[in-house]
C-alpha positions, 0 to 999 in steps of 0.5 A: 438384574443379572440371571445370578442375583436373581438366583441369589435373591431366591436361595436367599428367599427359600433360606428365610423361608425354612428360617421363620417356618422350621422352629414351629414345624419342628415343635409341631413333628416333635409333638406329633411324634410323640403323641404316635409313639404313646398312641401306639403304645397304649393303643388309645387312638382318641382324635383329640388327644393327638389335636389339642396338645398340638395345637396348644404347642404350636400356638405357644411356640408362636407366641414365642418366636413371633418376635424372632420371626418378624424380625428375620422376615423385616430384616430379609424384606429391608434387604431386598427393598435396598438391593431394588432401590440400588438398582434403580 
């Protein structure tokens, strides 16, 4: 395998990486975002106020976007089984 497939192979890993992982970290800052905002507001600093809506919400958003996940992952895995078999 030549230097450039490998680099290929690795932006492509990082790609599905950001992919699979952004939609729950998206839901996460957006939550967290907004809990700062209303504590700052209202000056309620409560430790389980910012946690459990977070983590409720992420919990939803991977029981959600499980299948999306699983299936870009199988599909980025499937890929470079193929590209190894290929070789070989």
């Amino acid at each position: 395998m030549e230097f450039d497939a490998n680099i290929e192979h690795l932006r492509l890993a990082f790609w599905n990486v950001v992919i699979a992982a952004g939609p729950i970290l998206g839901i996460a800052l957006a939550i967290g975002l907004f809990i700062g905002i209303v504590q700052a507001a209202t000056s309620i600093n409560e430790m389980t106020l910012s946690f459990v809506p977070k983590l409720v919400f992420v919990l939803g958003g991977f029981a959600l976007l499980s299948s999306f996940m699983l299936t870009s992952l199988s599909n980025y895995f499937a890929f470079i089984f193929d590209s190894i078999s290929a070789l070989g």
